[in-house]
Every structure is written in C-alpha cells, then in structure tokens.
C-alpha positions in Angstrom: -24.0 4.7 2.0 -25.0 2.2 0.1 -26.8 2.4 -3.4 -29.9 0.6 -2.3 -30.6 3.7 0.4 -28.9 6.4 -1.7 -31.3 5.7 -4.6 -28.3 6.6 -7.5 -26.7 4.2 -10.0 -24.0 1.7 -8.7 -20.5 2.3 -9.6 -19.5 -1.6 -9.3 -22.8 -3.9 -9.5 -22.1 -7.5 -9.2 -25.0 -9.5 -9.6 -25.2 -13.2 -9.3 -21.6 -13.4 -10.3 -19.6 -17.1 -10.0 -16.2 -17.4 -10.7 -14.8 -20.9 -11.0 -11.3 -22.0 -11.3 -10.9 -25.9 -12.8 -13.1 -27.7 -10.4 -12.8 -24.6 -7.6 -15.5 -22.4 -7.4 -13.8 -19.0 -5.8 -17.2 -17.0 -6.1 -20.6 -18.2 -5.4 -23.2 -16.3 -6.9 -21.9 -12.6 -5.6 -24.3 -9.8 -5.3 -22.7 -6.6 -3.7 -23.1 -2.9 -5.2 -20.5 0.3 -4.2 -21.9 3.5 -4.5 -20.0 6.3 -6.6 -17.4 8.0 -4.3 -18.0 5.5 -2.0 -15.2 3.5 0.2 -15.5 0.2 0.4 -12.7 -2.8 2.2 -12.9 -6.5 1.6 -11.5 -8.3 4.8 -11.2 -12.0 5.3 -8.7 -14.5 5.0 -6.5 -14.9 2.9 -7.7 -17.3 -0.8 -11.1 -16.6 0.0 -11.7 -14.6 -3.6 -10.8 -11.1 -2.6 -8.5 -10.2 -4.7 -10.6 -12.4 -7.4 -13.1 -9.8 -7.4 -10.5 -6.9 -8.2 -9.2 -8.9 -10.8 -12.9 -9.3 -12.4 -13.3 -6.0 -12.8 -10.4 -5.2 -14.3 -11.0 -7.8 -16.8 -7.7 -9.8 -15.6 -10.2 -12.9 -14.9 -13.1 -14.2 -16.9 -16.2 -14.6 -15.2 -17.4 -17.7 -15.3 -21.4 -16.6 -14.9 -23.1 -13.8 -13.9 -22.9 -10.0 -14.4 -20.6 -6.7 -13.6 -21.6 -3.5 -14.4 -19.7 -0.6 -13.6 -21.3 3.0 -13.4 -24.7 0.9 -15.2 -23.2 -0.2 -18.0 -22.4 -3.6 -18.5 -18.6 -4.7 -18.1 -18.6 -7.9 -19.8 -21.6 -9.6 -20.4 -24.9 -8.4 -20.9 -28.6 -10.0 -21.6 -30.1 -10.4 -24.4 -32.9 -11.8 -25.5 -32.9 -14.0 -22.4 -29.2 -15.3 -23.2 -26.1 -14.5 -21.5 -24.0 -12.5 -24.3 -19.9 -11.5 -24.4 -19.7 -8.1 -25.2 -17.0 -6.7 -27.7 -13.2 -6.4 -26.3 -13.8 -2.6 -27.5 -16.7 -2.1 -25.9 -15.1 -3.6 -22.5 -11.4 -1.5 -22.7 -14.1 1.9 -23.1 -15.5 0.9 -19.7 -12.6 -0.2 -18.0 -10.6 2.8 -19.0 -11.2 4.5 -15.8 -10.9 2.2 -13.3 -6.9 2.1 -12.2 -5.8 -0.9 -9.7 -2.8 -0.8 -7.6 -1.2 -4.5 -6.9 0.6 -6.3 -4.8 4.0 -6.0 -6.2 4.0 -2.7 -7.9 3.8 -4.1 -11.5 6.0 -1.1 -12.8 7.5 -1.3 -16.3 11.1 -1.5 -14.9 12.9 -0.3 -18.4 11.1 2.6 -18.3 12.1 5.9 -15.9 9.5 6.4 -13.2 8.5 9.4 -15.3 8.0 7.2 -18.3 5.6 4.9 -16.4 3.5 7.5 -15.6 2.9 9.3 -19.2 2.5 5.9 -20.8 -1.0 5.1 -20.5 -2.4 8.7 -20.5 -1.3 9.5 -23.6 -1.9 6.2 -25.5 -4.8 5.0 -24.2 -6.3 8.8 -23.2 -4.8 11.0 -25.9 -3.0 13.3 -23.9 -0.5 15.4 -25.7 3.2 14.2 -24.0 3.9 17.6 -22.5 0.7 17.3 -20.8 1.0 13.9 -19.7 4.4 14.9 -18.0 3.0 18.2 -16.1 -0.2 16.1 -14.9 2.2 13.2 -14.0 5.0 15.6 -12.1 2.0 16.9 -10.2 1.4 13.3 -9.0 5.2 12.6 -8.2 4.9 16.1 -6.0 1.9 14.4 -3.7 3.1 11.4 -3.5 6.6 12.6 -2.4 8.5 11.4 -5.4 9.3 14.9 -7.3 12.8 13.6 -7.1 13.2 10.8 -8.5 11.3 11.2 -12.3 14.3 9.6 -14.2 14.9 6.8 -11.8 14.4 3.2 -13.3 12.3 1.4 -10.5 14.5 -1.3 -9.4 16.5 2.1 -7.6 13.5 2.9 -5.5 12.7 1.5 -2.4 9.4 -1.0 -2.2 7.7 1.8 -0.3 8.5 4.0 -3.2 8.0 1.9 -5.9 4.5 1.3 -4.9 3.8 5.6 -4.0 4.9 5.2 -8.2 2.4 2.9 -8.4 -0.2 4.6 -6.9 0.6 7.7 -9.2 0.6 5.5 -12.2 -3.1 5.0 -11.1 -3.8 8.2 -10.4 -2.8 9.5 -14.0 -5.5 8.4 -15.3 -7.7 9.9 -13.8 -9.9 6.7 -12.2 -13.1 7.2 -11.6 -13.1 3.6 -9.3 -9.5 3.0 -7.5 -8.8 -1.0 -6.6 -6.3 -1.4 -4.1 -4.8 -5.1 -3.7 -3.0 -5.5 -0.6 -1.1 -2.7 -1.3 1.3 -2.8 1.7 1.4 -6.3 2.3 5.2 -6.9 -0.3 6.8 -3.9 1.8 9.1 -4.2 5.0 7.2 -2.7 8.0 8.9 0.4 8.3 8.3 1.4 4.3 3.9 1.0 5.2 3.0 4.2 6.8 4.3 6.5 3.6 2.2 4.5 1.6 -0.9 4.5 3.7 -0.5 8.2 4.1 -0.8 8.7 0.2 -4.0 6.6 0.4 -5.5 8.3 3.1 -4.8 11.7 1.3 -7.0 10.5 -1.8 -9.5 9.2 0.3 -9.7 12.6 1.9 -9.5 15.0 -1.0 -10.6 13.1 -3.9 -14.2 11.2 -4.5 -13.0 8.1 -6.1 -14.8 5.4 -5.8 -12.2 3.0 -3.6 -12.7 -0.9 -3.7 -9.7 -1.8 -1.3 -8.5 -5.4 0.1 -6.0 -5.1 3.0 -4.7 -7.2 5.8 -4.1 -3.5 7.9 -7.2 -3.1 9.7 -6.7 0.3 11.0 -6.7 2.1 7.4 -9.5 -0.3 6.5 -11.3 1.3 9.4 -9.6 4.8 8.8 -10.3 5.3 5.0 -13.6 3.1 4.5 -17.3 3.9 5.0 -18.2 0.2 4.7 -16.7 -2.7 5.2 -17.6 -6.7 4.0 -16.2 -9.6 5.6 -15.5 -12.0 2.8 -15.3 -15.7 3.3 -15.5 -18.8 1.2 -17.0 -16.9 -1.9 -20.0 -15.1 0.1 -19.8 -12.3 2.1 -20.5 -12.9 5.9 -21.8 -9.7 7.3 -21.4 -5.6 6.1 -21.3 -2.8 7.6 -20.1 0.4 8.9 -16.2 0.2 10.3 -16.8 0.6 13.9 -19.7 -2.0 13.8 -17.6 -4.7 12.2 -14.3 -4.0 14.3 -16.2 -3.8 17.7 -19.4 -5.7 17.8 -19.3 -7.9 14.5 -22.0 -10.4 14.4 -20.9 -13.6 12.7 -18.7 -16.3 15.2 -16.6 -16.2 12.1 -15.9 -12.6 12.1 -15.2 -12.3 15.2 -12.4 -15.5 15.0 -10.5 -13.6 12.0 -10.4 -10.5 13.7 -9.0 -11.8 16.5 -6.2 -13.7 14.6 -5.1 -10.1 12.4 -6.0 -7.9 15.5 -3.4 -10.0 17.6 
C-alpha cells in the first residue's frame, strides 16, 4: 500500500529529484515514495534510469537536485534555511548502513572465501564480534543453499551461486530496505530459478522493504505489491501487479510489455 493511504513514514522518499549525466538528464524531477515492508518493481526499458535510482540511494551517484530521504531522514541533502545543503559523509554512511543492494554481476570480493565475504562488513562496519558474524553468516549460506561451499573463493562457484552469495552478503547485514538490480539478468537461463527462489523466500518470510528492477516479469508480478513503469526519467503509470500486466493504461506500457512478454 502505498504511504500516502497508509498514513506512516516513507522508507524511500524521493522528492523532486533530477539526476543529470554531462548534458543527459536520466531523472526528471522524480517523486515516488515505498512504504516500510513494502515491495516495490521498476519495469521499463532498458537506459531509462532504473538502475540510476538504486544507485542514488546507495550513494553510488550524486544527485544532481532534489531530495532522498530514507525512513524520514534525509539521505544526502537536506534544507536549510531555504538552501539546498550536503550533509556530512558520516551522517550519510549512518543512513545508508542498512540498506544492502544486490548487482548485476555479483560484485564479490574474489580474494576472499565466500565465508569471508560475508563477515566483512558486519563486523567492520556493524561491530559484530567474528564468531558471531560467522554463525549469523552460516545461517545465511544454509537458506540460500550454499552451507557447502564457505571456503570457496568465488571465481569456483557457478554465476547462479555466486549471486545466492551475493544475496547473503546483503542479507548479513541485516537491511532494513533490499535493492535488487537485475539480479538474474548476467546468469545462463538454467542458473535463474535458484536465485529467484531465494528472493521469493525473503519476500515471503522477511518484511524488508524490496526496491527491485528486473527484466523477469513473472517474479516482478510474483514477489511485488506495486509496480511502476519507468520511462524516460518519469514514471508512466503505477499500480498493483495484475493491473499493470493485464489491463495497463499507457500505449507505452502496453508496447514494452509486449516486447519482454514475447
């Protein structure tokens, strides 16, 4: 449900937010909101700012104007006294420590064991003691399907299980917002269901908030209560699943549907 009838504070708020690259502007004055626990997928084709968006609020862009706040609190930038202010990179990392991404190509750290990835970030950036980190992360491996391979370097796992080590990675520490970047799309065909399982599982037994860009629109429309068709910086039309896969309303919609549906 969105935040506007639910009444609570936004977990992502974008409001009037433009991102420009060199002479391209990507974003044009964005205003969306995602409710806390909420599930929401960005479809559209592919360069229309997407991913751009997941990259904003993980602080791996700059915005070029406007405003993000996550759970209320501003991301980046905040006003004051009528200007538009860059808040400390302190201030930023506090807020951002709880919102995990998963990308494209896995972004593992490949001299580390799959084990190692995992306990990394949880205990320097959350504190945790190691033997901790390690019985929180083995728990992870074990839903994921990976209890198996903990001292395996990456680069000998499979793409399919490179990126269920991904999604762990994410998952150890403890997100409170999950961005998913076209998760499946570096994988071979046959490696994509195992992954989409995992997701569906956290979508199922976990509130998370999810922000999720995908190309496969049957897990868009199996794990998402909402989803926005995205196209040249704006989005088109919103809505529940079933409306936008069956009876969208936008001409343009209805075209890119057709092209991924086929």
């Amino acid at each position: 449900m969105p935040p506007t009838e639910s009444g609570g504070t936004p977990a992502i708020e974008f409001r009037d937010v433009v991102k420009r690259f060199g002479d391209h502007t990507v974003l044009k004055g964005l205003n969306f909101t995602v409710s806390p626990g909420e599930r929401v997928t960005l479809i559209g084709p592919s360069g229309s700012g997407k991913t751009t968006i997941l990259r904003l609020i993980m602080t791996l862009e700059n915005l070029s104007d406007g405003y993000i706040d996550v759970h209320g609190k501003p991301l980046t930038h905040e006003q004051r006294g009528g200007k538009r202010v860059a808040l400390p990179g302190k201030q930023v990392r506090a807020t951002t420590k709880r919102i995990g991404m998963v990308f494209q190509h896995f972004n593992l750290f490949p001299n580390m064991t799959v084990i190692e990835n995992l306990i990394e970030a949880p205990i320097h950036v959350l504190g945790l003691k190691r033997d901790e980190a390690v019985e929180k992360a083995r728990g992870l491996l074990e839903k994921v399907g990976l209890s198996d391979k903990e001292h395996e370097h990456p680069s000998r796992l499979s793409g399919g299980q490179q990126q269920r080590v991904a999604i762990a990675r994410a998952l150890a520490m403890d997100p409170d917002i999950l961005l998913l970047d076209e998760v499946t799309s570096a994988l071979d065909p046959e490696l994509v269901d195992d992954v989409l399982q995992v997701l569906r599982d956290i979508a199922q037994e976990t509130d998370i908030t999810m922000l999720i860009v995908t190309h496969e629109m049957q897990f868009a429309r199996d794990v998402s209560q909402r989803v926005m068709m995205f196209d040249g910086g704006v989005i088109l039309e919103e809505g529940h699943p079933d409306d936008i896969f069956t009876n969208p309303r936008e001409e343009r919609t209805r075209k890119f549907l057709s092209a991924v549906l086929d």
